[in-house]
PLY file of the C-alpha trace (Angstrom):
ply
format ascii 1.0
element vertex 111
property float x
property float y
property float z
element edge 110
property int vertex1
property int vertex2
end_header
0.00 0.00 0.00
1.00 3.56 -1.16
1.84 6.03 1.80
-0.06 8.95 2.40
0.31 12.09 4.34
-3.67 12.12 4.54
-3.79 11.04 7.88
-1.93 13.68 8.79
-3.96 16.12 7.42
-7.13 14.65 8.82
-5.60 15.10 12.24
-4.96 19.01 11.89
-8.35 19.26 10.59
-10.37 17.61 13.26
-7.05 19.02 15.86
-8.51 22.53 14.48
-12.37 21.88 14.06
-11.96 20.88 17.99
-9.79 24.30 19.11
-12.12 26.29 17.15
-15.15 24.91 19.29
-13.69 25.18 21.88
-11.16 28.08 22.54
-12.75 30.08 19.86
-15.90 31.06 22.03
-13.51 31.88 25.11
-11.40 34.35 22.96
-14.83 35.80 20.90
-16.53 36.25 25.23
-12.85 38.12 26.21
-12.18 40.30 22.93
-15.70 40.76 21.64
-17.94 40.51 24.87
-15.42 41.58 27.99
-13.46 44.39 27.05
-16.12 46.41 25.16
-18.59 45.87 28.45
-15.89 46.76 30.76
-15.40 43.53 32.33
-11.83 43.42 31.62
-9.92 46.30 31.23
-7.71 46.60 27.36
-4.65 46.52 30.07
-5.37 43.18 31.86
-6.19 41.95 28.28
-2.92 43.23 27.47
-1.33 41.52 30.40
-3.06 38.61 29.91
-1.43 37.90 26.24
1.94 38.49 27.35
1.78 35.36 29.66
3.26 32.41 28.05
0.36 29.68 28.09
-1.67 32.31 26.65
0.39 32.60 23.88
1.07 28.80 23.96
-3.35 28.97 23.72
-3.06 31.77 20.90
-1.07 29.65 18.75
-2.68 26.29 18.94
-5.79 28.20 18.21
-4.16 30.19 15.35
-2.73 27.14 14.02
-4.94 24.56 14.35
-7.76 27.10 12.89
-5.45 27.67 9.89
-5.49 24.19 8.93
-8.88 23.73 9.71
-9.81 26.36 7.11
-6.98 24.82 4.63
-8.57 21.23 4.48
-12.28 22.35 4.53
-11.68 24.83 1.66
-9.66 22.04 -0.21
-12.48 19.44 -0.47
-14.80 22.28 -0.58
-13.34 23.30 -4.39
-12.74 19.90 -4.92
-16.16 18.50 -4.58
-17.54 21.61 -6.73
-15.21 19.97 -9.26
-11.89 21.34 -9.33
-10.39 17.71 -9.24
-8.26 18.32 -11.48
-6.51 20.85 -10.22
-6.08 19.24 -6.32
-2.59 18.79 -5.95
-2.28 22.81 -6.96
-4.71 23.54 -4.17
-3.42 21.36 -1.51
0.19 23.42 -1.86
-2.01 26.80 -2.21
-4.34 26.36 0.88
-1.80 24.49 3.41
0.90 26.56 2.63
-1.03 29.51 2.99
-1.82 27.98 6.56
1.87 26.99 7.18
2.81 30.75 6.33
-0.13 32.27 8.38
1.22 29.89 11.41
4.94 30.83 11.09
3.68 34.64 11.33
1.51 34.22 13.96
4.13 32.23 16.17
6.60 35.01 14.94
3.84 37.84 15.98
3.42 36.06 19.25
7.46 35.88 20.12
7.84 39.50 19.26
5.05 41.16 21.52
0 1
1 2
2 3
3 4
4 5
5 6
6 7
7 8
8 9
9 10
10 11
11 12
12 13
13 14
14 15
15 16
16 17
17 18
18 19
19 20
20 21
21 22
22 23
23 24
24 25
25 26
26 27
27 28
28 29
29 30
30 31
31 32
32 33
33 34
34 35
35 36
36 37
37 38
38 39
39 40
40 41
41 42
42 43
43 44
44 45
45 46
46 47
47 48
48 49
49 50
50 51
51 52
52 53
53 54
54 55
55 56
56 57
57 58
58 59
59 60
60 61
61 62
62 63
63 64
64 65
65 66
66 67
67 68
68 69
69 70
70 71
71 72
72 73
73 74
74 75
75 76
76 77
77 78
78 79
79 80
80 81
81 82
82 83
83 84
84 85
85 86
86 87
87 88
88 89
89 90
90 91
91 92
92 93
93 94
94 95
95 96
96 97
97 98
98 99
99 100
100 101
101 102
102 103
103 104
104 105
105 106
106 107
107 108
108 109
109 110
């Protein structure tokens, strides 16, 4: 049998399908929902970020979203029939997600 780096693939989508669910609601209640109310002030926010699981929490929900998009999208064209063209889209979408995690790991290390 033929390897495949499917698998793999698989695994970052349902990896980011799951931190979507999960974390994305907890970022959308402290950016979207705390701060404008006045819950949390933009400092504490501010604070908050620059500890290191929270930027360990920020990637893996950066990343992991990235890919989540990348996969989705991919079958998305390719069941609308772009077949032919998969292998083209595969390098398009996931390396846009590889590049979009690289600067968001390299935004995170800088702040």
């Amino acid at each position: 049998m033929a390897k495949s780096n499917e698998p793999f693939a698989w695994s970052l989508f349902a990896g980011g399908g799951m931190a979507s669910a999960i974390l994305g609601p907890i970022t959308i209640v402290l950016t979207g929902i705390a701060v404008p109310a006045g819950w949390l002030s933009q400092e504490k926010l501010f604070d908050l970020v620059h500890h290191p699981l929270a930027r360990v929490y920020l990637f893996a929900l950066i990343s992991l979203s990235l890919f989540h998009w990348a996969h989705r999208f991919r079958f998305t064209l390719a069941d609308i029939g772009l077949q032919r063209i998969a292998g083209i889209l595969a390098v398009l979408f996931y390396g846009t997600a590889i590049a979009g995690t690289v600067f968001g790991g390299w935004l995170l290390l800088s702040l």
